[in-house]
PDB file with one MODEL, atoms N, CA, C and O in Angstrom:
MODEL        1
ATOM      1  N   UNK A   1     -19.470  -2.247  -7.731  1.00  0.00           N
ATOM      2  CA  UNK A   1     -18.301  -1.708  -7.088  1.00  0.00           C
ATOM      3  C   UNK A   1     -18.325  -0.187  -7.164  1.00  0.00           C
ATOM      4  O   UNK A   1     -18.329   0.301  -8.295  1.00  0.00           O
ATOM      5  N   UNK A   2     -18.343   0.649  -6.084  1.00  0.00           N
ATOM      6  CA  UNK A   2     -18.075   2.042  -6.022  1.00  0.00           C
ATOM      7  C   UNK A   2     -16.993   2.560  -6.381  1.00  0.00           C
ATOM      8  O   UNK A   2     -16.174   2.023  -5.635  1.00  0.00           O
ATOM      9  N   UNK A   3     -16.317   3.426  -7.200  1.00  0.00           N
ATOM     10  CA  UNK A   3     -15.703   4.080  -7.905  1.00  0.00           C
ATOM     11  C   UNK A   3     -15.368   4.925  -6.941  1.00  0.00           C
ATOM     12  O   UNK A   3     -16.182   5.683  -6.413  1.00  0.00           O
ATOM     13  N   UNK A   4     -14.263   4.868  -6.668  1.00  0.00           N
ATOM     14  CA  UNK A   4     -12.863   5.845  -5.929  1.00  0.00           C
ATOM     15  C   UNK A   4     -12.843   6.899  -6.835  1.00  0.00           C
ATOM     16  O   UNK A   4     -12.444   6.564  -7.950  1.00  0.00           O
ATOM     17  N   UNK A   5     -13.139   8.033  -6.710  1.00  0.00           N
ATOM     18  CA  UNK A   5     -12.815   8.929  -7.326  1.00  0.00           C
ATOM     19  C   UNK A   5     -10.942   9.919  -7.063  1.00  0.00           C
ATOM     20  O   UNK A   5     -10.589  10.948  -7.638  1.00  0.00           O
ATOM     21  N   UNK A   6     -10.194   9.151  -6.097  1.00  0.00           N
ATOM     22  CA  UNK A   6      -8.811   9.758  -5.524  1.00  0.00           C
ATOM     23  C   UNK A   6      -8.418   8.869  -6.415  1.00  0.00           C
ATOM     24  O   UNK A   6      -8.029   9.377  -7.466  1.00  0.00           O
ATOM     25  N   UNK A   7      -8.381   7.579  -6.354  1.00  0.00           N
ATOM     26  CA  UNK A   7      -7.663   6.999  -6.981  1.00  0.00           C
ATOM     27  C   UNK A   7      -7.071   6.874  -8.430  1.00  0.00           C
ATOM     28  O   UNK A   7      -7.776   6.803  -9.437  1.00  0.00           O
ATOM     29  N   UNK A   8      -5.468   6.852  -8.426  1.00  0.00           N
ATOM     30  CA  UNK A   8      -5.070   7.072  -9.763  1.00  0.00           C
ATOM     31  C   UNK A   8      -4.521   5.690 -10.238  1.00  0.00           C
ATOM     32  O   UNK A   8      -4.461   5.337 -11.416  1.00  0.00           O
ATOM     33  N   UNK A   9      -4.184   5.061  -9.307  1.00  0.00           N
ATOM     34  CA  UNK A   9      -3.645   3.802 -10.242  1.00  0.00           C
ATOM     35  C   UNK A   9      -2.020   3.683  -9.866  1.00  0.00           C
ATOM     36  O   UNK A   9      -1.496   2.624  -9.522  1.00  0.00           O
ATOM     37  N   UNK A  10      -1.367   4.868  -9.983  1.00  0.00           N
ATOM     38  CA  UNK A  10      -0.008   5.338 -10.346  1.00  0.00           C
ATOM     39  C   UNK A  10       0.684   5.812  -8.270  1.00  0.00           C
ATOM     40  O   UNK A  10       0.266   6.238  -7.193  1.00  0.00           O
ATOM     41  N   UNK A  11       1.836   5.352  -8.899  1.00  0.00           N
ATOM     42  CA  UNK A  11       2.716   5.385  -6.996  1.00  0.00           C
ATOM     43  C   UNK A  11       3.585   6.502  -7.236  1.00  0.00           C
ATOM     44  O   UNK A  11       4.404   6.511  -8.155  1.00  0.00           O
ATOM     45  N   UNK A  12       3.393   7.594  -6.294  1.00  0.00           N
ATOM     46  CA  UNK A  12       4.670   8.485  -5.802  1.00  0.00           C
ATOM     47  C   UNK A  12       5.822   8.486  -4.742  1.00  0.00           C
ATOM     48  O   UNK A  12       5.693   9.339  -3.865  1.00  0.00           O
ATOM     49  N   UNK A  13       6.762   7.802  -4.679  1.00  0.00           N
ATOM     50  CA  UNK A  13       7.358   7.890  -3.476  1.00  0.00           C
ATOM     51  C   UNK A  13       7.767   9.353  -2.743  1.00  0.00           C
ATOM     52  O   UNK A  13       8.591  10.167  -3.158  1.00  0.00           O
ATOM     53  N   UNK A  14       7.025   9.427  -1.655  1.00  0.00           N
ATOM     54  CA  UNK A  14       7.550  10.779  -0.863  1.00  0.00           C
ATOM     55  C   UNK A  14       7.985  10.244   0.222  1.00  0.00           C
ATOM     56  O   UNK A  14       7.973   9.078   0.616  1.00  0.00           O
ATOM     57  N   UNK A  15       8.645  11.888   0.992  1.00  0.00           N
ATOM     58  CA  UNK A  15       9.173  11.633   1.917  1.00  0.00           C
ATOM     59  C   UNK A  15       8.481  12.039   3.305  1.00  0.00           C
ATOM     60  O   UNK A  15       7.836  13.085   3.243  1.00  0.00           O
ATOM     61  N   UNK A  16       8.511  11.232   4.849  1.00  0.00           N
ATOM     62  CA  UNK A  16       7.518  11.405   6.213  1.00  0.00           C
ATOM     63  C   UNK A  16       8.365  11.171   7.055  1.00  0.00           C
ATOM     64  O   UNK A  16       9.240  10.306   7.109  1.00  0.00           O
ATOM     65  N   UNK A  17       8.048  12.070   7.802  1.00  0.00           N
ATOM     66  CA  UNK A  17       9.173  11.931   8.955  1.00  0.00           C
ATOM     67  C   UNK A  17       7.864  11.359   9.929  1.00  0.00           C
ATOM     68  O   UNK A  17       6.745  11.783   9.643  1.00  0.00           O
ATOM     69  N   UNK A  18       7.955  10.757  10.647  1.00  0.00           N
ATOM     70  CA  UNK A  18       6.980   9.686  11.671  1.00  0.00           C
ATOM     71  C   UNK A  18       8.152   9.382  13.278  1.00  0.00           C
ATOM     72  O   UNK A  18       9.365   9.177  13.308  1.00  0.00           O
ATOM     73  N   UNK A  19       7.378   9.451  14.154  1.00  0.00           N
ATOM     74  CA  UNK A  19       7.930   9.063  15.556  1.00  0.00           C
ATOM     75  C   UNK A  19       8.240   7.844  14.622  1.00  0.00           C
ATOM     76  O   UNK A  19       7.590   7.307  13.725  1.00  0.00           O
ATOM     77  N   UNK A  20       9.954   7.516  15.374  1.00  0.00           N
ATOM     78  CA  UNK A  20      10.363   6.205  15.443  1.00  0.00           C
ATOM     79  C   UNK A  20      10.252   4.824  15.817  1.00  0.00           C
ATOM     80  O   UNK A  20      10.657   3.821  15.230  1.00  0.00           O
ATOM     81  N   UNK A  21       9.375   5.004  17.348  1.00  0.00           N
ATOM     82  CA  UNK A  21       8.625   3.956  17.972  1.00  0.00           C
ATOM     83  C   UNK A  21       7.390   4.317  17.220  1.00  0.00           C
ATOM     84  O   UNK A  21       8.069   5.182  16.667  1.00  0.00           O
ATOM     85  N   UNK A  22       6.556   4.425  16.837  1.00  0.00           N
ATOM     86  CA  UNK A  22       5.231   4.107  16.200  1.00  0.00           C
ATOM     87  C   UNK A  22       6.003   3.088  14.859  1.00  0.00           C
ATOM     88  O   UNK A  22       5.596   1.934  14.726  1.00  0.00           O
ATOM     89  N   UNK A  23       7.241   3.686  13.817  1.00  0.00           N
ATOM     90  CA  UNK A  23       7.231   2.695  12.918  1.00  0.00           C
ATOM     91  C   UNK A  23       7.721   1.731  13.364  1.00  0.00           C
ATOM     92  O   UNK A  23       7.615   0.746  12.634  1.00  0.00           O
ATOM     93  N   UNK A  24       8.397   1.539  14.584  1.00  0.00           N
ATOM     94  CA  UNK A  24       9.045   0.214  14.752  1.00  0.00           C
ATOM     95  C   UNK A  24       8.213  -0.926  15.427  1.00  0.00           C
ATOM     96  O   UNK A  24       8.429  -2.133  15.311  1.00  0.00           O
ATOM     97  N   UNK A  25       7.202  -0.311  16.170  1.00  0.00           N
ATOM     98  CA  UNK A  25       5.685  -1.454  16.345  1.00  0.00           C
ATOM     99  C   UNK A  25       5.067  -1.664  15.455  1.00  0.00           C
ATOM    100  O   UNK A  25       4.381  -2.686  15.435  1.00  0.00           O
ATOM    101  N   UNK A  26       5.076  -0.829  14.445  1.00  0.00           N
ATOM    102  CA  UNK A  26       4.283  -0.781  13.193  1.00  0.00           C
ATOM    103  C   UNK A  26       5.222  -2.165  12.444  1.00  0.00           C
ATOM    104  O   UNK A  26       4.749  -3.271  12.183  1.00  0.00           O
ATOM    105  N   UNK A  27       6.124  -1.879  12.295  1.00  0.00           N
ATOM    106  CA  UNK A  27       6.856  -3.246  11.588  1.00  0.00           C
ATOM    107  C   UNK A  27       6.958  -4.014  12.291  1.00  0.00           C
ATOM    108  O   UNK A  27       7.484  -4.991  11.756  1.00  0.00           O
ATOM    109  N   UNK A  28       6.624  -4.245  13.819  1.00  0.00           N
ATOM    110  CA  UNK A  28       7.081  -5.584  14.646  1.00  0.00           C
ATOM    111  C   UNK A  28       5.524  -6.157  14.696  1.00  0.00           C
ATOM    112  O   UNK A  28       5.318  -7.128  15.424  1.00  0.00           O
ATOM    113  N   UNK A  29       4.394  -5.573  13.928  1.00  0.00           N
ATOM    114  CA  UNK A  29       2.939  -6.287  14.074  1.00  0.00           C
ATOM    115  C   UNK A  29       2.805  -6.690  12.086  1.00  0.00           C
ATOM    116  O   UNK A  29       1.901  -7.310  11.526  1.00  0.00           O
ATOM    117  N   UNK A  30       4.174  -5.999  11.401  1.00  0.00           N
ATOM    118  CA  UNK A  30       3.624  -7.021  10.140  1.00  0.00           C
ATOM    119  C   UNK A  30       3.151  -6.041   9.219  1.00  0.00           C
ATOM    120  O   UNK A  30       2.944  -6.327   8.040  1.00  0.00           O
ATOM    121  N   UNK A  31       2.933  -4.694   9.776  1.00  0.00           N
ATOM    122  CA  UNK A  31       2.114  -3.983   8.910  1.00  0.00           C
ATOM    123  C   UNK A  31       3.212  -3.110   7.823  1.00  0.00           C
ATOM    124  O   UNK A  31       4.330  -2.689   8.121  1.00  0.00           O
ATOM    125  N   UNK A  32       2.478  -2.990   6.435  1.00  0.00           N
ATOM    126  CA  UNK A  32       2.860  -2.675   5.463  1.00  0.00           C
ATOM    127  C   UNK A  32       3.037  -0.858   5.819  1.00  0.00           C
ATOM    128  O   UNK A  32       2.005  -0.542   6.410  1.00  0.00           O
ATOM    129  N   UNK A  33       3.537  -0.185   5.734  1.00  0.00           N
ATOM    130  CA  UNK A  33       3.522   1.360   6.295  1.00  0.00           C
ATOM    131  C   UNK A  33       3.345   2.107   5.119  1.00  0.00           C
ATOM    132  O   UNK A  33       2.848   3.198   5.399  1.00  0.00           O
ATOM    133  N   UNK A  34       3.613   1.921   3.535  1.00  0.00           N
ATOM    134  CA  UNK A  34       2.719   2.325   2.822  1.00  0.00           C
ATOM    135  C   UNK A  34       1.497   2.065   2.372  1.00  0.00           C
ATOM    136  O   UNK A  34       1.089   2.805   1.476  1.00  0.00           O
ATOM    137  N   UNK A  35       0.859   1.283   2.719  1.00  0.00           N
ATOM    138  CA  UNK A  35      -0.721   0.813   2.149  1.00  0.00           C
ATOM    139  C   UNK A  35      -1.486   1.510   3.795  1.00  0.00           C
ATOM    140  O   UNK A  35      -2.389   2.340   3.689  1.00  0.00           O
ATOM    141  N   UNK A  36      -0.985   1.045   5.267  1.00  0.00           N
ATOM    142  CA  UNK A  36      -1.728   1.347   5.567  1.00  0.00           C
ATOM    143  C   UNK A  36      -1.505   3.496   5.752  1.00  0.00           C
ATOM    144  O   UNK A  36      -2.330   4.222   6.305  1.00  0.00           O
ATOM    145  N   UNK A  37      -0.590   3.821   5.299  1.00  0.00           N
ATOM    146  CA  UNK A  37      -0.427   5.465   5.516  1.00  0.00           C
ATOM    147  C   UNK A  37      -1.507   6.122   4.182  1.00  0.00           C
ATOM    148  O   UNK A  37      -2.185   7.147   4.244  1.00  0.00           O
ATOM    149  N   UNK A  38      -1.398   5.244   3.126  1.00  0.00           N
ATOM    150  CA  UNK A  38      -2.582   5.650   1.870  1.00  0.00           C
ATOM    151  C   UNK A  38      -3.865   5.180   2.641  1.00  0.00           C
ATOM    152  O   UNK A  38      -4.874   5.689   2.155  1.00  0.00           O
ATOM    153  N   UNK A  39      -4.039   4.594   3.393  1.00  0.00           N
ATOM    154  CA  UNK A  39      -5.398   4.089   3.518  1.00  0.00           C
ATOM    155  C   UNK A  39      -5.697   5.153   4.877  1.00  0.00           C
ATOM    156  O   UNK A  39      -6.871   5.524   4.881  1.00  0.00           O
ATOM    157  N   UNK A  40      -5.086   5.566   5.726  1.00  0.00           N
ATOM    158  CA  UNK A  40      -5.245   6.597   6.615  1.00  0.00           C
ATOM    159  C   UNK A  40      -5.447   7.869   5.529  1.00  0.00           C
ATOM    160  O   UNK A  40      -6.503   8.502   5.553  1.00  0.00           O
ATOM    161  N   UNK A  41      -4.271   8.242   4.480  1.00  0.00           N
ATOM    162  CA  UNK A  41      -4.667   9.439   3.833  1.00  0.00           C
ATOM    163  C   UNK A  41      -5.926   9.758   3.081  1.00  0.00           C
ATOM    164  O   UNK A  41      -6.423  10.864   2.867  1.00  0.00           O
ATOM    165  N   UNK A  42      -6.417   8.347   2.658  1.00  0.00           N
ATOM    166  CA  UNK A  42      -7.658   8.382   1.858  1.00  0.00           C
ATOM    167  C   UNK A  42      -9.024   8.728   2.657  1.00  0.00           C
ATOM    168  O   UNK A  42      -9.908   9.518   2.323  1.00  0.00           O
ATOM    169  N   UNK A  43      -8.939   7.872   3.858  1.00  0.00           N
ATOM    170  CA  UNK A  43      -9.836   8.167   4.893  1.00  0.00           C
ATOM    171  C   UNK A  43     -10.081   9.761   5.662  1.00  0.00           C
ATOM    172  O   UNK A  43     -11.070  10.373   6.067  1.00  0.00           O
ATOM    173  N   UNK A  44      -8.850   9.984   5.616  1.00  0.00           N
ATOM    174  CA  UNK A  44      -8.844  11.423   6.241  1.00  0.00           C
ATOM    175  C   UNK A  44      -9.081  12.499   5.500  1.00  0.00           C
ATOM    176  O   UNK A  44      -9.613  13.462   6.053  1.00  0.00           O
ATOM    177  N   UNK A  45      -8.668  12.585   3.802  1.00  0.00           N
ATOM    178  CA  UNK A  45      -9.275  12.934   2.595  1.00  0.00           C
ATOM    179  C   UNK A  45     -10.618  12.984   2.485  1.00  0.00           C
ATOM    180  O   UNK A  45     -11.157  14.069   2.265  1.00  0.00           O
ATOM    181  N   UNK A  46     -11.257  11.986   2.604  1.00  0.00           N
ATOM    182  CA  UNK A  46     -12.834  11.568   2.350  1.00  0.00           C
ATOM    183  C   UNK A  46     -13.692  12.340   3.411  1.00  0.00           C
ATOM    184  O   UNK A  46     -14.650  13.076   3.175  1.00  0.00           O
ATOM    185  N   UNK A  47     -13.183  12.040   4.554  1.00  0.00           N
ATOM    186  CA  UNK A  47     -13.427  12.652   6.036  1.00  0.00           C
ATOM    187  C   UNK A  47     -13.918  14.452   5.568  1.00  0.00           C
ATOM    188  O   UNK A  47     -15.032  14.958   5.433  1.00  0.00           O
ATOM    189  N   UNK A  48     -12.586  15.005   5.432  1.00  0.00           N
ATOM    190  CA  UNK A  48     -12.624  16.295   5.119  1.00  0.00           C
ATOM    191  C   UNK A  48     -13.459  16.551   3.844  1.00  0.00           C
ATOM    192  O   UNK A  48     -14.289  17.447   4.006  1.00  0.00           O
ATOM    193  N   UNK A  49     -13.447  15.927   2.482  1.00  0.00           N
ATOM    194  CA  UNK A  49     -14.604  16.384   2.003  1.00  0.00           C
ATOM    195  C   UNK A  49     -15.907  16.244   2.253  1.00  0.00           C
ATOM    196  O   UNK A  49     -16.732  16.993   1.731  1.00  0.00           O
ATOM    197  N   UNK A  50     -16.246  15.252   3.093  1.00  0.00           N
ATOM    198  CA  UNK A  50     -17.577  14.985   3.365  1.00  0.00           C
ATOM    199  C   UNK A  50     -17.895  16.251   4.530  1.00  0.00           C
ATOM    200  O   UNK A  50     -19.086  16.557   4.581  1.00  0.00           O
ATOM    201  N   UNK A  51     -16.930  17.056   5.512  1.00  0.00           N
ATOM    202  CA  UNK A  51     -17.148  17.493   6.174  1.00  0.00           C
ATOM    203  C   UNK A  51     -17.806  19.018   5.072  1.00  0.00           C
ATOM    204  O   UNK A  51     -18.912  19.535   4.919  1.00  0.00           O
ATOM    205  N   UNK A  52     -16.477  19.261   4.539  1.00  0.00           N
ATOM    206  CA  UNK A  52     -16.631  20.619   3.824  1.00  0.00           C
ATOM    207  C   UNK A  52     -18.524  20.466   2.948  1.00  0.00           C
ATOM    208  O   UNK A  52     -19.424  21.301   3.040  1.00  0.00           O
ATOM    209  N   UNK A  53     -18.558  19.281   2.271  1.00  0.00           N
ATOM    210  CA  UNK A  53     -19.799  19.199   1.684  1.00  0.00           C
ATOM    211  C   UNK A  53     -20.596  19.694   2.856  1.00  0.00           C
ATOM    212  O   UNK A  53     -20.676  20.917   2.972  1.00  0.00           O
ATOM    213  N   UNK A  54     -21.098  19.063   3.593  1.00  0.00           N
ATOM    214  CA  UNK A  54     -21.993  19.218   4.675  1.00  0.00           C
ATOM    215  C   UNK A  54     -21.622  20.961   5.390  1.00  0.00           C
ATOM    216  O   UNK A  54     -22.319  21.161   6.384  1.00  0.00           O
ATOM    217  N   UNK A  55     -21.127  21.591   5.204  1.00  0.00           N
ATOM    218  CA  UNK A  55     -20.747  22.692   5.907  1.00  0.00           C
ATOM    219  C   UNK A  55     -21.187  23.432   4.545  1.00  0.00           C
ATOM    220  O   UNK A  55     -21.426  24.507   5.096  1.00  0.00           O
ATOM    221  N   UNK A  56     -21.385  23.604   3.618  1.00  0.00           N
ATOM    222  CA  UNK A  56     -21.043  24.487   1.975  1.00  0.00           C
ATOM    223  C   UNK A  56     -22.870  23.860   1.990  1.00  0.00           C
ATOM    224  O   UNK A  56     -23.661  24.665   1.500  1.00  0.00           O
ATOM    225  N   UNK A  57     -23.371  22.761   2.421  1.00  0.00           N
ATOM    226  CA  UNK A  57     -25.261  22.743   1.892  1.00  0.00           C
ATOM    227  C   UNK A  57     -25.897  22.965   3.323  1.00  0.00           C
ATOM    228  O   UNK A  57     -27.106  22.738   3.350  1.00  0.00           O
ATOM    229  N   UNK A  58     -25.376  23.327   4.410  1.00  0.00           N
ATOM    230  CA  UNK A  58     -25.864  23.148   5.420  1.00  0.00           C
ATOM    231  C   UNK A  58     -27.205  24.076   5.662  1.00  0.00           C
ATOM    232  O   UNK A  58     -28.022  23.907   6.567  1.00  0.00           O
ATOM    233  N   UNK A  59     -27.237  24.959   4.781  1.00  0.00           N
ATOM    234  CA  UNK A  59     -28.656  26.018   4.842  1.00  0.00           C
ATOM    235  C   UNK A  59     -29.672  24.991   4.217  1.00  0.00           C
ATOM    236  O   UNK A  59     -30.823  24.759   4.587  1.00  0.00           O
ATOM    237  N   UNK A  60     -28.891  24.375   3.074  1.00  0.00           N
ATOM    238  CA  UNK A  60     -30.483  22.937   2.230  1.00  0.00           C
ATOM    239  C   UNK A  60     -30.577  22.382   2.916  1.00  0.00           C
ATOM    240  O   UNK A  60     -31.766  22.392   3.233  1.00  0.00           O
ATOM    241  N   UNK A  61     -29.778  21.450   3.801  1.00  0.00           N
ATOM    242  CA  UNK A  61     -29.657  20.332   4.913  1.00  0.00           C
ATOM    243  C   UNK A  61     -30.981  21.048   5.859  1.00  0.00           C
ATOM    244  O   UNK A  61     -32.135  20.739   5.559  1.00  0.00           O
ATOM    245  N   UNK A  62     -30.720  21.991   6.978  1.00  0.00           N
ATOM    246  CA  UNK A  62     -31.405  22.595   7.239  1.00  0.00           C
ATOM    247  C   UNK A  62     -33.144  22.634   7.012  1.00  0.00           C
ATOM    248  O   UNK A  62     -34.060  22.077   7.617  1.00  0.00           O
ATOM    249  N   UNK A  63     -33.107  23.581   5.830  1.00  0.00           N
ATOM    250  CA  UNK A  63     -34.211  23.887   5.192  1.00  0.00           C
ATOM    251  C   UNK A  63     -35.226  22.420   4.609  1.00  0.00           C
ATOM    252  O   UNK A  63     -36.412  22.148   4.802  1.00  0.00           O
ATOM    253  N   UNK A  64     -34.208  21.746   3.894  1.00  0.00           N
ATOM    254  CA  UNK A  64     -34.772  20.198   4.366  1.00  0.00           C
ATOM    255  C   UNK A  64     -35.796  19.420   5.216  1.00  0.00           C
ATOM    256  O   UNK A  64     -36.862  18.824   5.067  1.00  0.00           O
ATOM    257  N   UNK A  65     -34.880  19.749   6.226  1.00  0.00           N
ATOM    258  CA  UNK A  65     -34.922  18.423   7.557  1.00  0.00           C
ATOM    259  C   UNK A  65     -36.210  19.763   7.744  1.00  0.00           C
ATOM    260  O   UNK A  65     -37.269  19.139   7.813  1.00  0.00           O
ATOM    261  N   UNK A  66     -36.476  21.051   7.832  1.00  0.00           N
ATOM    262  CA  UNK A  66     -37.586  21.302   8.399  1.00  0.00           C
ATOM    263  C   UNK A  66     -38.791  21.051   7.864  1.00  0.00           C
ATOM    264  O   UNK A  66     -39.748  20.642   8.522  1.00  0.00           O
ATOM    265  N   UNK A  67     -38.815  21.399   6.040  1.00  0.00           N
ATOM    266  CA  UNK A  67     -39.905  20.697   5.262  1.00  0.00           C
ATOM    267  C   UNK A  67     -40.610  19.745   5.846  1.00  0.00           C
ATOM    268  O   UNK A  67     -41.791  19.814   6.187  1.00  0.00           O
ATOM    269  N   UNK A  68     -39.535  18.433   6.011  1.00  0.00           N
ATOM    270  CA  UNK A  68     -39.807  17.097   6.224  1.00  0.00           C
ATOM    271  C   UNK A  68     -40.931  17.027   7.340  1.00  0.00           C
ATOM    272  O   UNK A  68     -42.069  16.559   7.296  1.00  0.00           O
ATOM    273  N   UNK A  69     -39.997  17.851   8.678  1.00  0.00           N
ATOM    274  CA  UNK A  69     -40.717  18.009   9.926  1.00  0.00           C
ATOM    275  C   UNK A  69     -42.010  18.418   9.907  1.00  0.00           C
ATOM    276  O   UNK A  69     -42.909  17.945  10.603  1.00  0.00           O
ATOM    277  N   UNK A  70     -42.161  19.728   8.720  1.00  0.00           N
ATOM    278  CA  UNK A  70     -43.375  20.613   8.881  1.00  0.00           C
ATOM    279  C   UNK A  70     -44.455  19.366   7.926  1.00  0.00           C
ATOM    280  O   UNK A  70     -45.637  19.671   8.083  1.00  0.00           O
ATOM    281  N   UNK A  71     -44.292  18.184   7.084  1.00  0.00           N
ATOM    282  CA  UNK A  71     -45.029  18.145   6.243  1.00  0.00           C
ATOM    283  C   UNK A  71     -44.543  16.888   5.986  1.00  0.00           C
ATOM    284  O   UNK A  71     -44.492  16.659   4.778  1.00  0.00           O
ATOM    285  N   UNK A  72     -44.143  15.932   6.734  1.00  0.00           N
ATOM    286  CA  UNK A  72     -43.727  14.733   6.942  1.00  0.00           C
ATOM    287  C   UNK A  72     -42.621  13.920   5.354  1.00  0.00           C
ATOM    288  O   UNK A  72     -42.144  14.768   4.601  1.00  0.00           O
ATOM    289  N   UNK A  73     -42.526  13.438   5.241  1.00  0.00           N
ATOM    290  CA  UNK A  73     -41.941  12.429   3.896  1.00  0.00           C
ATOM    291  C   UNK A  73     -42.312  12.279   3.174  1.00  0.00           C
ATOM    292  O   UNK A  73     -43.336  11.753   3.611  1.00  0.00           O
ATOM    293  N   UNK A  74     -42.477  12.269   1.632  1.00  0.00           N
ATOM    294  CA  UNK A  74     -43.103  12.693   0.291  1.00  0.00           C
ATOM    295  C   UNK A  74     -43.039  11.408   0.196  1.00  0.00           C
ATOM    296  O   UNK A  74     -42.057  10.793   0.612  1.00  0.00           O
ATOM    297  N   UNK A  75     -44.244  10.722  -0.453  1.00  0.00           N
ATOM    298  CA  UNK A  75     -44.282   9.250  -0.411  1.00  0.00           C
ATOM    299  C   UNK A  75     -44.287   8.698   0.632  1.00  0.00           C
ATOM    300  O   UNK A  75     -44.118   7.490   0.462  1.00  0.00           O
ATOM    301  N   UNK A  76     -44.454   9.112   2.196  1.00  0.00           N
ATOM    302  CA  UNK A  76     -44.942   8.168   2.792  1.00  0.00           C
ATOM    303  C   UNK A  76     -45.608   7.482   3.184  1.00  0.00           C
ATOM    304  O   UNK A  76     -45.232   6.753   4.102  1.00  0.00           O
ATOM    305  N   UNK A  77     -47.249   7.370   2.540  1.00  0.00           N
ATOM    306  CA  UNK A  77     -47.803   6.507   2.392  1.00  0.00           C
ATOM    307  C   UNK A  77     -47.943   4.909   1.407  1.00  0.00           C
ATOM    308  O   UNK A  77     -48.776   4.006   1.330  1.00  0.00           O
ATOM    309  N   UNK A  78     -46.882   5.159   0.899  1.00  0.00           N
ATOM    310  CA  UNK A  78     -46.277   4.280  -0.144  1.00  0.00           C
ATOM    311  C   UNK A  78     -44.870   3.166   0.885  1.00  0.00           C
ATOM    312  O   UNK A  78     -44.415   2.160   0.341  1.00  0.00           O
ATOM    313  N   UNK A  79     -44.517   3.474   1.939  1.00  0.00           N
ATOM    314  CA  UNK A  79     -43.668   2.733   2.913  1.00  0.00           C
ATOM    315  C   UNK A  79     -44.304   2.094   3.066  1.00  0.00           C
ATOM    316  O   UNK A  79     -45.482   2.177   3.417  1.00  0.00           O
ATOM    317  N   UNK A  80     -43.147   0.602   2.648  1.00  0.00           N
ATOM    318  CA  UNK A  80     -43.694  -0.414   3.056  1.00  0.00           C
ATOM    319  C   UNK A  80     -42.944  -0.585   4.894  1.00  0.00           C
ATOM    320  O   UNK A  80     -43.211  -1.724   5.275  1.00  0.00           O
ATOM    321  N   UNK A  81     -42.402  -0.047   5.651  1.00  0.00           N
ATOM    322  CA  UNK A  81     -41.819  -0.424   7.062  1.00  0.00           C
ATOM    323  C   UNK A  81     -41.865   0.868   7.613  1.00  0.00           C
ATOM    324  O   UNK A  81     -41.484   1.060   8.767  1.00  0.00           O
TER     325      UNK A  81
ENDMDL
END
């Protein structure tokens, strides 16, 4: 099992102001509006750090992917596919 690193365990109730018709389809299909608003925040959380990572190594990323190009995959004669 992968380890959530956001996750605390522990509930804050805050306060969201949200269009009125979005929550009222939202409750006429069943859906829970705090689990799925944490599960949008977590996603959109994750989203943005994965972006910032990739933007903060993007010179290694880079410098990388050209190695690779100039001098193919370290161990690839050891692939088995």
């Amino acid at each position: 099992m992968k380890h959530d690193p956001i996750v605390s365990g522990k509930r804050k109730p805050v306060n969201l102001s949200l269009d009125t018709g979005v929550v009222a389809f939202a409750r006429e299909q069943g859906l829970n509006l705090s689990q799925v608003t944490e599960a949008a925040l977590r996603k959109a959380a994750s989203d943005e750090r994965n972006r910032r990572w990739a933007e903060e190594n993007r010179a290694w990323i880079e410098a990388n992917n050209k190695w690779v190009e100039e001098n193919g995959l370290p161990l690839e004669k050891y692939r088995m596919f």
